[in-house]
C-alpha positions in Angstrom: 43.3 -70.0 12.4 43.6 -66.2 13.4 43.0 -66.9 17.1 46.1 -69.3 16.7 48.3 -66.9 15.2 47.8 -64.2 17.4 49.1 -67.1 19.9 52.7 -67.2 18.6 55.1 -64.6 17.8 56.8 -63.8 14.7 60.2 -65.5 15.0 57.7 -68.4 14.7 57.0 -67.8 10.9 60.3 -66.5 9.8 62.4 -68.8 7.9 65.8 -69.6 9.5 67.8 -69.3 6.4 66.6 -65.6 5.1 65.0 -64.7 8.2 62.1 -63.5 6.3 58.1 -65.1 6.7 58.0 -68.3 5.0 57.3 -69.0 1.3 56.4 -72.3 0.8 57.5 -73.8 3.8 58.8 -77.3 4.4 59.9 -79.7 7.4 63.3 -81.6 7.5 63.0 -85.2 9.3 64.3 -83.7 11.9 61.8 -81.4 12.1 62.6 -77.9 11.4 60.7 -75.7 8.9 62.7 -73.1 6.1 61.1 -71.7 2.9 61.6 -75.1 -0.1 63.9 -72.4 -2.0 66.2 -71.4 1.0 66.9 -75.1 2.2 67.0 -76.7 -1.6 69.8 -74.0 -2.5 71.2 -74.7 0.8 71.6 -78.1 0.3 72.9 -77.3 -3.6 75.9 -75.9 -2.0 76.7 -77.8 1.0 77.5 -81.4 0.7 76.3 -83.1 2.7 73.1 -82.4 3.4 72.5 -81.5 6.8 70.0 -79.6 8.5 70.9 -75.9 8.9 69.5 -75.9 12.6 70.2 -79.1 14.4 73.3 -79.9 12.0 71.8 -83.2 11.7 73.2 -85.5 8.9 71.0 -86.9 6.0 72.7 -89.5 3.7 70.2 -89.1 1.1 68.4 -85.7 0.3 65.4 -86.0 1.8 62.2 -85.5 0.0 60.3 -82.4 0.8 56.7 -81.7 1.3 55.3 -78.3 1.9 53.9 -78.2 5.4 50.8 -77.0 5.1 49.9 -75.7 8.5 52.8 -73.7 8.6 52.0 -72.1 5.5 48.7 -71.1 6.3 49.7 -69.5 9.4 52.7 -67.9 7.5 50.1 -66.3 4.8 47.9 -64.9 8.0 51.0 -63.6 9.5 51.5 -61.7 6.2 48.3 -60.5 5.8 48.0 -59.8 10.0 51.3 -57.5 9.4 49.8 -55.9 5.9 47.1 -54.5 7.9 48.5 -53.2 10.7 51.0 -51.8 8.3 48.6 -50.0 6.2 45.9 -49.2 9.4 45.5 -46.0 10.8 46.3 -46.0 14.6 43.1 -45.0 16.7 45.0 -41.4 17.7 45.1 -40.7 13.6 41.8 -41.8 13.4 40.3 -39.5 16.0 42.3 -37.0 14.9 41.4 -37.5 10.9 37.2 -37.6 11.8 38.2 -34.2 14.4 39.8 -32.6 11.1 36.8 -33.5 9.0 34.8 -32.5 11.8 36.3 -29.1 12.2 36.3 -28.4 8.2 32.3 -29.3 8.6 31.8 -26.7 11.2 34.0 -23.9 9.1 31.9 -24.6 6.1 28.5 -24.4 8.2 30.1 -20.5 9.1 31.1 -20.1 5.8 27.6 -20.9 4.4 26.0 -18.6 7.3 28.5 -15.9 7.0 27.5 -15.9 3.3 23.9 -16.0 4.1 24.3 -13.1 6.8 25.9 -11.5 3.7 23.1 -11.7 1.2 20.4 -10.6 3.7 22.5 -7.4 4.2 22.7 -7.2 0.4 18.7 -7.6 0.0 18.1 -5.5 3.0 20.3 -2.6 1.5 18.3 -3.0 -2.4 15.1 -2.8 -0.3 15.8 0.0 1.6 16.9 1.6 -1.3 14.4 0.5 -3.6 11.8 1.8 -0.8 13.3 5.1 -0.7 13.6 5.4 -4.9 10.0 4.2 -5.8 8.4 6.5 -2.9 10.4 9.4 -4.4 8.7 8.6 -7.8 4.9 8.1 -6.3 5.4 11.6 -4.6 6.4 12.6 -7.7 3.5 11.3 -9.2 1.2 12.1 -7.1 2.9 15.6 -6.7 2.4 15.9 -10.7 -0.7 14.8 -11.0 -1.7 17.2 -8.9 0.0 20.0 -10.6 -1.6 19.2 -13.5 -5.1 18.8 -12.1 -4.7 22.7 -10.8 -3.3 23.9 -13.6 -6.3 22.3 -15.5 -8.8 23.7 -13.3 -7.1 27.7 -13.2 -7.9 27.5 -17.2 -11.4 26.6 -16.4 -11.9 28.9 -14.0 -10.3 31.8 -16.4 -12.6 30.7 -19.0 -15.4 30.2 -16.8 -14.9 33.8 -15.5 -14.4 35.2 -18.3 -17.8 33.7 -19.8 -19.8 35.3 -16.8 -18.3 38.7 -17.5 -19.6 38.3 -20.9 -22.7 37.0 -19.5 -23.2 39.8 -17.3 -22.8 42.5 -20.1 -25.0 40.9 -22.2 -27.8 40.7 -19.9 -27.4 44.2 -19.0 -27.8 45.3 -22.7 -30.3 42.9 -23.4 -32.2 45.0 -19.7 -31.4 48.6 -21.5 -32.8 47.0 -25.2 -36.1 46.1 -23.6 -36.4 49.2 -21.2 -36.2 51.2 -24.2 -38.7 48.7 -26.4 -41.0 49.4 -23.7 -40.6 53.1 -23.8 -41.2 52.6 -27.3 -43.7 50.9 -27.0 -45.5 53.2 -24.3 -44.9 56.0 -26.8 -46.5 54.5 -29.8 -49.8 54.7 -27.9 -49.9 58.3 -26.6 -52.2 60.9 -28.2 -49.8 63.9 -26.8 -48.1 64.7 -30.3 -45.9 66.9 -28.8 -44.7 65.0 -26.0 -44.3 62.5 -29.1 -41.9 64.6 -31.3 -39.8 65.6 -28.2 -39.1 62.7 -26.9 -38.6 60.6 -30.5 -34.8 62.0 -31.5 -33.8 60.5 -28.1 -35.8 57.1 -28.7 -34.8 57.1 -32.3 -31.4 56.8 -31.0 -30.2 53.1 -30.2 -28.3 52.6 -26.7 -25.0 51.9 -26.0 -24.0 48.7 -26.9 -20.8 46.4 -27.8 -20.4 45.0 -31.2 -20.7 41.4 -30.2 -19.5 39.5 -33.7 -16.2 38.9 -33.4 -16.8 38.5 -29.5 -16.5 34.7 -28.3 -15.3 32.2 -25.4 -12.5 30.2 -26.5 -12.3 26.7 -25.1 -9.2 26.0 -23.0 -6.3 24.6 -24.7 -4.8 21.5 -22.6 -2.5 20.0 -25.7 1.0 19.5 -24.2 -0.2 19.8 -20.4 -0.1 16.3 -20.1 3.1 16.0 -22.0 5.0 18.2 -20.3 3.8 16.7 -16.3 4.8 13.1 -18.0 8.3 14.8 -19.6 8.5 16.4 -15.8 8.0 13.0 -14.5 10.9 11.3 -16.9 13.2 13.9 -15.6 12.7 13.1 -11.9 13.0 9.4 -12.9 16.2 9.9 -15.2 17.5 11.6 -12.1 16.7 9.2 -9.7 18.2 6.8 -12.3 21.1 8.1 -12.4 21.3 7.9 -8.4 20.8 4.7 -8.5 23.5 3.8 -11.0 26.2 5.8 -9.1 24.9 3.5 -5.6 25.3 0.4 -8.3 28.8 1.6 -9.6 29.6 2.0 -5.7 29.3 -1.4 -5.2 30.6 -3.2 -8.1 33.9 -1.4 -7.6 34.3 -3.1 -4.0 34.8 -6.5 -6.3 37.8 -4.8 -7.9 40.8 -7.2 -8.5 44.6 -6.7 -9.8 44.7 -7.4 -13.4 47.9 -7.8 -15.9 48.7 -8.4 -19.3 49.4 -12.2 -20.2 52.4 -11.8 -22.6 51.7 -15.6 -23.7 48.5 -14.4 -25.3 49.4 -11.5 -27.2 49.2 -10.5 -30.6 53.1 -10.3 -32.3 52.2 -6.8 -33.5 51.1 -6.1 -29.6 53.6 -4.3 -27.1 52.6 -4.3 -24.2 54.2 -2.6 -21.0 56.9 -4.1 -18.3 54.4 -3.9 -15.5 51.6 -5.5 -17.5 49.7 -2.9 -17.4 48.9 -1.2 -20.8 49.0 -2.7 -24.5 49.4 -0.9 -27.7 50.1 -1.9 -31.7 53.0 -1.6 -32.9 54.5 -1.4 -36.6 56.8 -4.5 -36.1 56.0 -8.2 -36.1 57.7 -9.5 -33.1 59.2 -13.0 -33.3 57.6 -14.6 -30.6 56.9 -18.7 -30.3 53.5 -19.5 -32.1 51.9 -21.5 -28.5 48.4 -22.8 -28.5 48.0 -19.1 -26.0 48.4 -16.6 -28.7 46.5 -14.9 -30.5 47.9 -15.4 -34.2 45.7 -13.2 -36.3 43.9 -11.1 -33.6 45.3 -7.8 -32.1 44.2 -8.6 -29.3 45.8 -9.8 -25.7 43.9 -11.9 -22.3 44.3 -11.0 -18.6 46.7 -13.0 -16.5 44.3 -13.9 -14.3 41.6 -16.0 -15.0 37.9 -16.6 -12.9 35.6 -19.4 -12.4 33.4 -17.9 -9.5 32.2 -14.9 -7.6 32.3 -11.4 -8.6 35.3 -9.6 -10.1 36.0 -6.1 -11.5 38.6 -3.7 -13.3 38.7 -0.4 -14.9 40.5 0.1 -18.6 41.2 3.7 -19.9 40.2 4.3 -23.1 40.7 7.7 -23.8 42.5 9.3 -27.1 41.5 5.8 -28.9 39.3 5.6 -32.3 38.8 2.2 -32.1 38.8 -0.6 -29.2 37.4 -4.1 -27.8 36.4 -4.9 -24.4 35.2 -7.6 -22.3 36.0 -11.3 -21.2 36.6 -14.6 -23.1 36.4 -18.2 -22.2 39.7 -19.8 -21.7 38.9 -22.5 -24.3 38.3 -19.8 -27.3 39.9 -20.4 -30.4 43.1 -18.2 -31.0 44.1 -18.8 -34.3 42.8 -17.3 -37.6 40.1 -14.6 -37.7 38.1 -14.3 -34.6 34.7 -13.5 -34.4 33.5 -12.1 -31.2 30.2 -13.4 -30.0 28.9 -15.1 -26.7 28.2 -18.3 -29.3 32.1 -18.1 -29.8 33.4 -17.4 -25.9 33.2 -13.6 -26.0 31.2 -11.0 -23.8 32.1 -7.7 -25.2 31.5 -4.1 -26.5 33.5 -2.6 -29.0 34.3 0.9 -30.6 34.5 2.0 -34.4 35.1 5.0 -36.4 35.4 7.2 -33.1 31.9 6.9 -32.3 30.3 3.5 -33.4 29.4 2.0 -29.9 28.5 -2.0 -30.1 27.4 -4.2 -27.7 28.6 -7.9 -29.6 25.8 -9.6 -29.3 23.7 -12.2 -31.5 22.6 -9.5 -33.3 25.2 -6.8 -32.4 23.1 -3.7 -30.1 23.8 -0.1 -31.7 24.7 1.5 -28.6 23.5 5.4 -27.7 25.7 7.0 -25.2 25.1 10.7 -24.0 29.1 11.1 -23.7 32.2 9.2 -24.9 33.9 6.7 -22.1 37.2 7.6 -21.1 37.2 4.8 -18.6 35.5 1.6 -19.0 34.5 -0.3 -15.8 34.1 -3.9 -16.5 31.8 -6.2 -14.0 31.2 -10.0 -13.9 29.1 -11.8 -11.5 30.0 -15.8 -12.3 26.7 -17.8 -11.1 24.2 -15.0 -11.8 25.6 -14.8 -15.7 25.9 -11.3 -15.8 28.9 -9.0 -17.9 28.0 -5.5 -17.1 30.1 -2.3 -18.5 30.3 1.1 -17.2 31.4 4.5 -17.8 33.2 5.1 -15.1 33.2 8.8 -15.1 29.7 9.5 -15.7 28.9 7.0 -13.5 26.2 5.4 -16.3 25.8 1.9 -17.5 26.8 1.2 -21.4 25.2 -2.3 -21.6 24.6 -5.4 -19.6 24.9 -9.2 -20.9 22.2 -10.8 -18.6 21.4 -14.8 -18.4 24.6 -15.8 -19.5 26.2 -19.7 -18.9 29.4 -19.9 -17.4 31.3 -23.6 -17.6 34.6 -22.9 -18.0 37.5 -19.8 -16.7 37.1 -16.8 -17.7 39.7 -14.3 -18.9 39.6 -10.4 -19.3 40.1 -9.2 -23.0 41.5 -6.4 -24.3 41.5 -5.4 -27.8 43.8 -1.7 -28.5 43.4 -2.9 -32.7 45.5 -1.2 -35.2 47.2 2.0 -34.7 46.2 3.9 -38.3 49.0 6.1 -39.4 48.9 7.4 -35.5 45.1 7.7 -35.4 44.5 4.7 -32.6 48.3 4.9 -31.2 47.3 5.2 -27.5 47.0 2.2 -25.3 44.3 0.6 -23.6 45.6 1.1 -19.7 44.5 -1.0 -16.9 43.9 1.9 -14.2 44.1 1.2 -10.5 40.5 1.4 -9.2 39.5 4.7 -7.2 36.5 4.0 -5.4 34.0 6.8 -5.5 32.6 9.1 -2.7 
């Protein structure tokens, strides 16, 4: 049936009445086809009935049957011109499996550009790791050594000083029994007067030391040890913080423009025209109550939201008493009382009473910090599930979230909390990164 279509050409299945492909098509006696509708209204409104083509007369209406052959071919002709109305022409084709072709090949550089990328990562944290750890055995070895000498100089100081002792003992001990032998020798002579003139000067005892209180004292090495191993945590707290400036040198090369989302924030919050800084205020703004904001929470998101790779920003902190700091899920709860958690969304540190470092774990970590932040530096690797913070200016790390499970976007936080009668009036400002040296 489709070889026989592809014979004739479409005027063949078009009816001659709407001049479209024939629905239900019927023959006349005289032998012309038009769709049953077309020809039955046809003949409702001319009188008498005629055939449209030939103008041939019919004095009764003739009864129609649907020509079967015709419509078959009519319903191939449809389908035929379906297809080639919704087919692709051989040029799109080759030029659709080019295009997929061609996206294929930038994704096979992508993937090795990102592969040449980690090797030159992992050959750069060998290298340096190489260069830290053999620092640290020289300085081990260079300690141990140190305190090896400085153990055997004691020894030989006591060791000397025994053999001086030694040596003046033995030489009183010679003079004591050179003059028991004189004694003795006298004792046995029969010359009394050699006897009495020479007895005051053998009645006289030699020379010697009073050895009582004398005595060798062992070598004290209590705190030797302690002080090569404190010697030893020095040269490693050094090479630490090395190591963290080299780590703080890198993360900053992830850094990305981040602004205040209005939508989000607190009422009480005002926050700058260029986005840029947030403080409380004394006055409840009247703002629209959307799913965004925050509604009991002083507390505001980034614009920009996250859901892969590495990103980082820097918040100054400085002049404020108390503060929050992080990222949140973009699903968190806003409404009602908030509590900050990883369980609930949040990856965050916080700071109370002017001093209080937290890490907001599951429990909370007390945090010990050798100076007060004035910039925070904030770091988030996506598929290695790692929140890192930083003080920027001493270059040290203030605590890590590590193993994390990132599903969703993720949203900086920013949390300036309640100004108290002026105490925490200065806001948390988004600071333009400056790379260090």
């Amino acid at each position: 049936m489709s070889a026989a279509s592809s014979l004739l050409s479409e005027e063949h299945f078009l009816c001659p009445i709407c001049l479209d492909v024939f629905t239900d098509p019927v023959t006349t006696p005289c032998g012309h086809n038009f769709c049953k509708n077309c020809i039955t209204q046809y003949w409702d409104i001319n009188a008498p009935c005629q055939c449209p083509m030939c103008k041939e007369v019919f004095n009764a209406r003739p009864k129609l049957r649907v020509n079967t052959f015709i419509s078959e071919m009519a319903a191939q002709f449809r389908k035929s011109t379906q297809l080639k109305a919704s087919s692709k022409t051989e040029a799109e084709i080759r030029t659709e499996i080019q295009q997929m072709i061609q996206e294929r090949q930038l994704k096979i550089q992508e993937i090795k550009h990102s592969v040449e990328l980690s090797k030159e990562d992992a050959d750069r944290e060998i290298a340096d790791s190489v260069l830290v750890f053999t620092a640290l055995m020289q300085s081990v070895e260079r300690g141990l050594s140190e305190l090896i000498e400085t153990m055997e100089e004691k020894q030989k100081t006591t060791e000397k000083q025994a053999e001086g002792f030694i040596k003046e003992l033995e030489q009183e001990i010679s003079e004591l029994m050179k003059r028991t032998a004189e004694v003795e020798q006298l004792s046995h002579t029969e010359d009394h007067l050699h006897l009495l003139q020479s007895f005051p000067s053998l009645n006289t005892p030699p020379h010697t030391k009073d050895w009582t209180e004398v005595s060798v004292h062992r070598s004290s090495y209590e705190g030797t040890v302690r002080r090569a191993v404190a010697q030893l945590e020095e040269t490693l707290r050094k090479e630490m913080e090395k190591l963290l400036e080299a780590e703080l040198k890198r993360v900053q090369q992830y850094a990305v423009d981040v602004t205040l989302d209005p939508d989000t924030a607190y009422p009480y919050l005002i926050l700058s025209d260029d986005g840029k800084q947030v403080k409380y205020g004394n006055v409840k703004k009247k703002l629209p109550n959307n799913t965004e904001r925050f509604s009991s929470c002083a507390c505001v998101l980034g614009t920009q939201s996250f859901s892969s790779g590495r990103f980082y920003y820097e918040v100054q902190v400085k002049g404020k008493t108390k503060w929050d700091l992080g990222v949140a899920r973009g699903l968190i709860n806003r409404k009602g009382e908030i509590t900050l958690s990883p369980e609930n969304g949040y990856w965050t540190i916080w700071l109370r009473k002017g001093n209080e470092y937290k890490a907001l774990a599951a429990p909370r970590v007390l945090l010990s910090l050798k100076t007060r932040p004035q910039k925070v530096g904030v770091f988030v690797d996506y598929e290695e599930g790692l929140v890192s913070f930083y003080d920027v200016d001493a270059a040290a790390l203030i605590y890590s979230y590590t193993g994390c499970t990132f599903t969703e976007k993720l949203f900086p936080y920013f949390g300036p909390c309640i100004n108290h009668g002026g105490k925490n009036s200065a806001p948390l400002i988004i600071s333009p990164v400056n790379h260090t040296d």
